[in-house]
N, C-alpha and C positions, 0 to 999 in steps of 0.2 A: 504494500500500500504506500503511494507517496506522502508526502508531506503538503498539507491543504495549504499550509503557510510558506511553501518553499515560492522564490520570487521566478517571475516568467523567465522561460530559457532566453526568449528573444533581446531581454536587456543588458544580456555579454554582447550585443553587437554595435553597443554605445562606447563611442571610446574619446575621450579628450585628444584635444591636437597631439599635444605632448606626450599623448602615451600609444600611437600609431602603431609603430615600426613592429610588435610584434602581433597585432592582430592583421595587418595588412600582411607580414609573411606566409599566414598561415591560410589567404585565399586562392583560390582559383584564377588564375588568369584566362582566357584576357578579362582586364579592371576597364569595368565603364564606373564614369564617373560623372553624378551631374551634383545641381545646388537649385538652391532654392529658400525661399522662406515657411511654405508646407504649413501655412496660418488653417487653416479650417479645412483641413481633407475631402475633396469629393471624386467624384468619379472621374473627370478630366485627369485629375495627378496620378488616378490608381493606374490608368491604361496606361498614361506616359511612361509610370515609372514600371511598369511588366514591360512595354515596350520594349524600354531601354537595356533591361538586366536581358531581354532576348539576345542582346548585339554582344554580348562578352559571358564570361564566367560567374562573374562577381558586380555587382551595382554597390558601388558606395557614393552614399550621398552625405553633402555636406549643407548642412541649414545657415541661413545667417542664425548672427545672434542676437538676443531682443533689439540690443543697439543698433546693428548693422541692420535689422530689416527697418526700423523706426526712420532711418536715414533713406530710406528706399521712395519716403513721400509718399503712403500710400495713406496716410491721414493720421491725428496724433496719438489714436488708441487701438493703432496696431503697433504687433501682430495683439492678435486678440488672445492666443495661447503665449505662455513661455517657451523661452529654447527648449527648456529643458523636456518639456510633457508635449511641443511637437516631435522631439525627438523617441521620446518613446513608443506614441502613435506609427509614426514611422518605422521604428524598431519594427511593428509588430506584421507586417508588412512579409510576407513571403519573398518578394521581388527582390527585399531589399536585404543586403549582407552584412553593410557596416553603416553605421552612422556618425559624423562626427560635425564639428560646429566652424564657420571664422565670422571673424569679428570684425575685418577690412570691408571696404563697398566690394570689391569684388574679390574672388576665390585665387586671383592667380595666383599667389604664394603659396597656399596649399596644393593645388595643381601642381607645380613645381618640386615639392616634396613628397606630392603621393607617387609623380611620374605614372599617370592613366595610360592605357593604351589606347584609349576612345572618350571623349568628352561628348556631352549630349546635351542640348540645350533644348524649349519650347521653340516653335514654329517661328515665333515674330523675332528671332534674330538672322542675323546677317552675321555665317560663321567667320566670313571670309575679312570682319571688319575688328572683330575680338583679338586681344591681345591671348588668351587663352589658347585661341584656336594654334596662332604662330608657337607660341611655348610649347606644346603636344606635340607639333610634325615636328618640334628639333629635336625629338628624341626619335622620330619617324611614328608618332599617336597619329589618329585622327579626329576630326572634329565634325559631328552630324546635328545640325538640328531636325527635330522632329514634329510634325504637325501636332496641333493643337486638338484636343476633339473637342467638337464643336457646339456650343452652347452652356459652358461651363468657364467657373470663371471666379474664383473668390470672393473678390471687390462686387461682382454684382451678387452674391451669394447674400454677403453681410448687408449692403442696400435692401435686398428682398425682406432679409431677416429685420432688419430695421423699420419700412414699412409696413411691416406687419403689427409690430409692435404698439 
Protein backbone atom coordinates (compact mmCIF):
# COMPACT_ATOMS: atom_id res chain seq x y z
CA UNK A 1 0.00 0.00 0.00
CA UNK A 2 1.55 3.55 -0.70
CA UNK A 3 1.69 6.21 1.35
CA UNK A 4 -1.66 8.74 0.85
CA UNK A 5 0.64 11.52 2.07
CA UNK A 6 3.67 10.76 -0.19
CA UNK A 7 4.02 14.18 -2.55
CA UNK A 8 3.37 13.72 -6.46
CA UNK A 9 6.14 11.81 -8.41
CA UNK A 10 5.71 14.78 -11.13
CA UNK A 11 7.35 17.52 -8.76
CA UNK A 12 11.05 15.90 -9.14
CA UNK A 13 10.72 17.45 -12.45
CA UNK A 14 10.95 21.14 -10.88
CA UNK A 15 14.36 22.02 -10.71
CA UNK A 16 15.85 25.79 -9.91
CA UNK A 17 18.29 27.23 -12.54
CA UNK A 18 21.19 26.48 -10.34
CA UNK A 19 20.51 23.05 -9.75
CA UNK A 20 20.01 21.94 -13.76
CA UNK A 21 23.09 20.04 -14.73
CA UNK A 22 22.19 16.90 -13.06
CA UNK A 23 18.45 16.55 -13.94
CA UNK A 24 19.10 17.64 -17.52
CA UNK A 25 21.91 14.80 -17.64
CA UNK A 26 19.68 12.21 -16.94
CA UNK A 27 17.19 13.02 -20.13
CA UNK A 28 16.47 11.94 -23.26
CA UNK A 29 17.60 13.65 -26.12
CA UNK A 30 16.94 15.26 -28.44
CA UNK A 31 15.83 18.55 -25.75
CA UNK A 32 13.18 20.67 -27.02
CA UNK A 33 12.82 23.52 -25.24
CA UNK A 34 10.28 26.35 -25.05
CA UNK A 35 9.06 29.28 -22.23
CA UNK A 36 6.44 30.98 -21.44
CA UNK A 37 4.59 32.54 -18.64
CA UNK A 38 1.71 29.40 -18.58
CA UNK A 39 -0.66 32.02 -16.32
CA UNK A 40 -4.04 30.16 -16.45
CA UNK A 41 -3.64 26.77 -18.50
CA UNK A 42 -6.00 25.83 -21.35
CA UNK A 43 -6.35 23.81 -24.16
CA UNK A 44 -4.37 26.17 -26.71
CA UNK A 45 -0.91 25.57 -24.23
CA UNK A 46 -1.89 21.70 -23.66
CA UNK A 47 -1.69 20.88 -27.64
CA UNK A 48 1.23 23.25 -28.20
CA UNK A 49 3.12 21.83 -25.57
CA UNK A 50 2.25 17.79 -26.74
CA UNK A 51 3.07 19.34 -29.91
CA UNK A 52 6.32 20.29 -29.04
CA UNK A 53 7.67 17.32 -26.72
CA UNK A 54 6.54 15.32 -30.25
CA UNK A 55 9.62 17.00 -32.05
CA UNK A 56 12.55 15.67 -29.53
CA UNK A 57 12.85 13.27 -26.56
CA UNK A 58 12.50 15.52 -23.73
CA UNK A 59 10.37 19.11 -23.44
CA UNK A 60 11.79 21.36 -20.90
CA UNK A 61 10.18 24.36 -20.26
CA UNK A 62 11.05 27.37 -18.76
CA UNK A 63 8.39 29.97 -17.02
CA UNK A 64 9.15 33.43 -16.55
CA UNK A 65 9.11 34.43 -13.05
CA UNK A 66 6.33 36.52 -11.38
CA UNK A 67 8.62 39.55 -12.01
CA UNK A 68 9.74 38.80 -15.49
CA UNK A 69 6.02 38.00 -16.65
CA UNK A 70 4.67 41.35 -14.63
CA UNK A 71 7.32 43.08 -17.20
CA UNK A 72 5.63 41.36 -20.18
CA UNK A 73 2.61 44.39 -19.87
CA UNK A 74 0.18 42.13 -19.85
CA UNK A 75 -1.64 44.30 -17.04
CA UNK A 76 -0.74 44.88 -13.36
CA UNK A 77 -2.28 41.75 -11.75
CA UNK A 78 -0.66 39.34 -13.73
CA UNK A 79 0.21 36.44 -13.84
CA UNK A 80 -2.78 35.63 -11.82
CA UNK A 81 -0.85 32.40 -10.54
CA UNK A 82 2.71 32.33 -8.99
CA UNK A 83 5.84 30.85 -10.57
CA UNK A 84 5.89 28.69 -8.37
CA UNK A 85 2.01 26.67 -8.56
CA UNK A 86 2.38 27.58 -12.59
CA UNK A 87 5.06 25.59 -12.22
CA UNK A 88 3.78 22.60 -10.62
CA UNK A 89 0.47 22.69 -12.84
CA UNK A 90 2.93 22.33 -15.59
CA UNK A 91 4.88 19.76 -13.80
CA UNK A 92 1.93 17.60 -13.84
CA UNK A 93 1.68 17.65 -17.43
CA UNK A 94 2.74 14.32 -19.25
CA UNK A 95 4.39 16.30 -22.23
CA UNK A 96 6.25 17.89 -20.19
CA UNK A 97 9.89 16.54 -18.47
CA UNK A 98 11.46 19.27 -16.61
CA UNK A 99 10.60 22.55 -15.44
CA UNK A 100 12.57 25.38 -14.46
CA UNK A 101 12.10 29.33 -14.11
CA UNK A 102 14.33 32.83 -15.48
CA UNK A 103 13.85 35.99 -14.37
CA UNK A 104 15.52 38.13 -17.40
CA UNK A 105 12.77 39.40 -20.37
CA UNK A 106 13.88 36.93 -22.33
CA UNK A 107 15.39 33.14 -21.86
CA UNK A 108 18.42 33.60 -23.89
CA UNK A 109 20.94 32.87 -21.03
CA UNK A 110 19.23 29.96 -20.20
CA UNK A 111 19.07 28.80 -23.80
CA UNK A 112 22.74 29.19 -23.62
CA UNK A 113 23.31 26.93 -20.61
CA UNK A 114 20.80 24.38 -21.29
CA UNK A 115 22.32 24.08 -25.13
CA UNK A 116 18.45 22.63 -26.65
CA UNK A 117 18.60 20.93 -29.75
CA UNK A 118 15.23 22.55 -30.94
CA UNK A 119 13.75 25.64 -29.51
CA UNK A 120 9.81 26.04 -30.06
CA UNK A 121 8.14 29.06 -30.00
CA UNK A 122 3.99 30.14 -30.59
CA UNK A 123 2.98 30.90 -34.01
CA UNK A 124 3.09 34.89 -33.99
CA UNK A 125 6.89 34.82 -33.80
CA UNK A 126 9.33 35.49 -36.56
CA UNK A 127 12.16 32.65 -35.62
CA UNK A 128 14.28 34.03 -38.03
CA UNK A 129 14.39 37.64 -36.04
CA UNK A 130 15.06 36.08 -32.36
CA UNK A 131 18.29 36.31 -30.88
CA UNK A 132 17.45 32.78 -29.56
CA UNK A 133 16.85 31.26 -32.77
CA UNK A 134 20.87 32.49 -33.90
CA UNK A 135 22.25 31.07 -30.32
CA UNK A 136 20.76 27.40 -31.00
CA UNK A 137 22.01 26.98 -34.81
CA UNK A 138 25.61 27.94 -33.31
CA UNK A 139 25.74 24.87 -31.77
CA UNK A 140 23.81 23.46 -35.01
CA UNK A 141 19.91 23.50 -32.73
CA UNK A 142 17.05 24.53 -34.60
CA UNK A 143 14.56 26.96 -34.16
CA UNK A 144 10.51 26.19 -35.03
CA UNK A 145 7.75 28.13 -34.40
CA UNK A 146 4.51 26.47 -34.16
CA UNK A 147 0.99 27.59 -34.83
CA UNK A 148 -1.37 28.77 -32.47
CA UNK A 149 -4.75 26.65 -32.13
CA UNK A 150 -7.12 28.73 -32.79
CA UNK A 151 -9.57 30.44 -30.56
CA UNK A 152 -7.68 30.38 -27.22
CA UNK A 153 -5.82 32.71 -25.74
CA UNK A 154 -5.34 33.67 -21.84
CA UNK A 155 -5.62 37.53 -21.96
CA UNK A 156 -9.18 36.82 -23.47
CA UNK A 157 -9.63 33.95 -21.12
CA UNK A 158 -9.25 36.25 -17.90
CA UNK A 159 -11.43 39.39 -19.93
CA UNK A 160 -14.39 36.43 -20.26
CA UNK A 161 -13.74 35.48 -16.68
CA UNK A 162 -13.99 39.19 -15.70
CA UNK A 163 -17.01 39.95 -17.57
CA UNK A 164 -18.77 37.44 -16.10
CA UNK A 165 -18.09 38.52 -12.85
Amino acid sequence: MTDIAQAPAFLSKIHARQTLAQPLAGLPRPWVFTNGVFDVLHRGHVEYLARARALGASLIVALNTDASARRLGKGPDRPLNRDTDRAIVMAALEAVSLVTWFDEDTPLELIGEIRPDLIVKGGDYDMQTLPETALVQSWGGRALALPFVSGFSTTRLVEKIRAAA
